[in-house]
C-alpha positions as CSV (number, residue, x, y, z in Angstrom):
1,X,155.4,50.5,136.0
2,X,155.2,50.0,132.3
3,X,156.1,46.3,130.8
4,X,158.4,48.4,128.5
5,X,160.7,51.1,129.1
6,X,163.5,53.3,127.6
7,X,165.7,52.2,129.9
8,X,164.8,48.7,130.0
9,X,165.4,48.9,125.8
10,X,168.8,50.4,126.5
11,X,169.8,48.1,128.7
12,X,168.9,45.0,126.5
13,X,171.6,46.3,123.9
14,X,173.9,47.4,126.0
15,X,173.9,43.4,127.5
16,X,173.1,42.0,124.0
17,X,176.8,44.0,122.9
18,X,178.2,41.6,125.9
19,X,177.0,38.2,124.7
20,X,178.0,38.7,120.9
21,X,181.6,37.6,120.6
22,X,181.7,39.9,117.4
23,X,180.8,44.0,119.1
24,X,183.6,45.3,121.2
25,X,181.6,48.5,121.8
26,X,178.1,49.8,122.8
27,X,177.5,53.8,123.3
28,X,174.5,55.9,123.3
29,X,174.1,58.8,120.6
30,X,171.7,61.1,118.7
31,X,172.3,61.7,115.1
32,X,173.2,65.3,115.6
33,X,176.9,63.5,116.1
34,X,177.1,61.9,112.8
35,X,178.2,65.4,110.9
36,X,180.7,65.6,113.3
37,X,183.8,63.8,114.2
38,X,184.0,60.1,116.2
39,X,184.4,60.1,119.9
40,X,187.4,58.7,120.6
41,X,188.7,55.6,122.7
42,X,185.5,54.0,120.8
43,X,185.9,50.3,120.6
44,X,184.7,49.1,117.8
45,X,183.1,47.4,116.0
46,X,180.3,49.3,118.0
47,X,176.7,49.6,118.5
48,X,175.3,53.0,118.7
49,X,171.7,53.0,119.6
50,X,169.4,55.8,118.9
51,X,166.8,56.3,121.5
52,X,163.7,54.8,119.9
53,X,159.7,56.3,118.8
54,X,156.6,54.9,119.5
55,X,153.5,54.5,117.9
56,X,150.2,53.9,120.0
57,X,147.6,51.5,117.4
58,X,143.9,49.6,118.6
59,X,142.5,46.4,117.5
60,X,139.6,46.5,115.0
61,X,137.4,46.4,117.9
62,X,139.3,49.5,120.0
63,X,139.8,47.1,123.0
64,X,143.2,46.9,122.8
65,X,146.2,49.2,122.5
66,X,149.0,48.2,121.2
67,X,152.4,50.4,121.7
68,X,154.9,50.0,118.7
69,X,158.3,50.9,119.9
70,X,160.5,51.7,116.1
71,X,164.4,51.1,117.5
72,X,167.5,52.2,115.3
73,X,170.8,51.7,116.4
74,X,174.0,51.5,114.3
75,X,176.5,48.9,113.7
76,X,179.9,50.7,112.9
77,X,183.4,49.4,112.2
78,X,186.7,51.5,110.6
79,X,186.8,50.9,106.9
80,X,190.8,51.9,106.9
81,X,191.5,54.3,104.1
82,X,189.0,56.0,102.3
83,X,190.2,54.6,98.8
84,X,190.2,50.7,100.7
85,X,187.5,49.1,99.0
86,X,188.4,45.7,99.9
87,X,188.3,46.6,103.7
88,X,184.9,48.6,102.9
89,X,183.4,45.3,101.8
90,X,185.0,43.6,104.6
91,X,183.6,45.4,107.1
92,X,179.8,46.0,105.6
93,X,180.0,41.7,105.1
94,X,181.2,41.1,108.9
95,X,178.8,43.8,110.1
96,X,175.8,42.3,107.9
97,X,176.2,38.9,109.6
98,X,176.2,40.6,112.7
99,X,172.7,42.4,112.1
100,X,171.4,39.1,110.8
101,X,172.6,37.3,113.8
102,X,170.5,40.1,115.8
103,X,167.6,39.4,114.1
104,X,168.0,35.1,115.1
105,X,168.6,36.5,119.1
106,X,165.5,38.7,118.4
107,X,163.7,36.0,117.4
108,X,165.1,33.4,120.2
109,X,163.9,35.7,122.6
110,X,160.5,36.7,120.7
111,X,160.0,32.4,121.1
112,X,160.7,32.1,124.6
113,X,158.0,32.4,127.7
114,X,160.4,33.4,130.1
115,X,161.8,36.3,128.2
116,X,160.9,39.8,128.2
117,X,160.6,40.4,124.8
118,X,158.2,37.0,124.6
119,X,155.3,37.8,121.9
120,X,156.9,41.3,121.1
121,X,159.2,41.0,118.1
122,X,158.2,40.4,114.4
123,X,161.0,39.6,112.1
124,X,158.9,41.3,109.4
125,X,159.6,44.7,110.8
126,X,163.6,44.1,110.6
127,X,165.0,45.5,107.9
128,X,168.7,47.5,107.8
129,X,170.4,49.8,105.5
130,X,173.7,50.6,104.3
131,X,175.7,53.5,106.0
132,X,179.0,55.0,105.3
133,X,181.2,56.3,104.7
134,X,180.9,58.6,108.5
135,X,182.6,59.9,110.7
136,X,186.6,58.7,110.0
137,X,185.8,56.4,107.1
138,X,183.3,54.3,109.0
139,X,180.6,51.6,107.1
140,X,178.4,49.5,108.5
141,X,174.5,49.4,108.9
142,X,171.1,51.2,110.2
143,X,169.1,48.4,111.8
144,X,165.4,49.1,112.2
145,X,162.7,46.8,114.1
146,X,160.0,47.3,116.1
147,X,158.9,45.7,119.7
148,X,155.2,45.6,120.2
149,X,153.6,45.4,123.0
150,X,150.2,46.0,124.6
151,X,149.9,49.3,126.6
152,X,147.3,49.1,129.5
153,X,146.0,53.1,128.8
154,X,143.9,53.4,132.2
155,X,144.7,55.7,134.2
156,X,146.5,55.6,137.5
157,X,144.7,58.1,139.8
158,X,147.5,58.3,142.0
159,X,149.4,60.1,139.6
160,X,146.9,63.0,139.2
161,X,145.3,65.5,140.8
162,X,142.5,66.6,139.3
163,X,140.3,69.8,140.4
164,X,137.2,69.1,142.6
165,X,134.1,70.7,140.7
């Protein structure tokens, strides 16, 4: 089994949305949604993560592969009407604290031995960017940042069946 998977990396937001006192919501979407409407009965504000690319890199030396796992997710709250400024810059404040918090638990976790994500985050590959207005008046942000871990590429013979010559 790989050290790191798509589900494992869904998981870990969906439990991040349950420590941080500030997200009410966490859902799952693919950006084919964002020219349409909002679900509804969305509690927000939300986390909508994208599923995530990858990148396969080697050392100098090619002795080492390194797997560079790019995630995006969202951080969405309403903005109330779309003529509200002041809630606009409300919400894009309260959601940028949020993002930055991220980063610090990215980091905590990046720091600590007994954590999964231990040696795999890099705060210089966090960045976010400003998005809105979607869906019903929503703002908020696009947060970027890769996990990178290395990828063990031999190859399990088990899972093959190659042709006898």
């Amino acid at each position: 089994m790989r050290e790191i998977t798509h589900a494992k990396i869904v998981q870990f937001h969906r439990e991040m949305v349950t420590f941080n006192k500030e997200l009410k919501g966490f859902y799952r979407f693919n950006w084919n949604e964002i020219s349409g409407n909002f679900r509804n009965g969305v509690a927000t504000p939300t986390l909508l993560l994208e599923s995530h690319s990858a990148e396969l890199n080697t050392n100098s030396n090619k002795s080492t592969t390194f797997n560079g796992r790019s995630i995006s997710f969202l951080l969405l709250d309403f903005a109330g009407k779309a003529d509200d400024y002041n809630k606009q810059e409300e919400v894009l404040d309260r959601l940028e604290n949020v993002a930055i918090d991220i980063a610090s638990y990215l980091k905590l976790l990046n720091e600590d031995r007994n954590s999964w994500l231990f040696g795999k985050f890099d705060p210089n590959t966090f960045a976010y960017e400003k998005v809105g207005p979607i869906f019903d008046n929503m703002y908020g942000w696009n947060v970027l940042y890769v996990l990178k871990n290395h990828e063990d590429l031999k190859i399990d013979p088990d899972k093959w069946e190659f042709p006898v010559p």
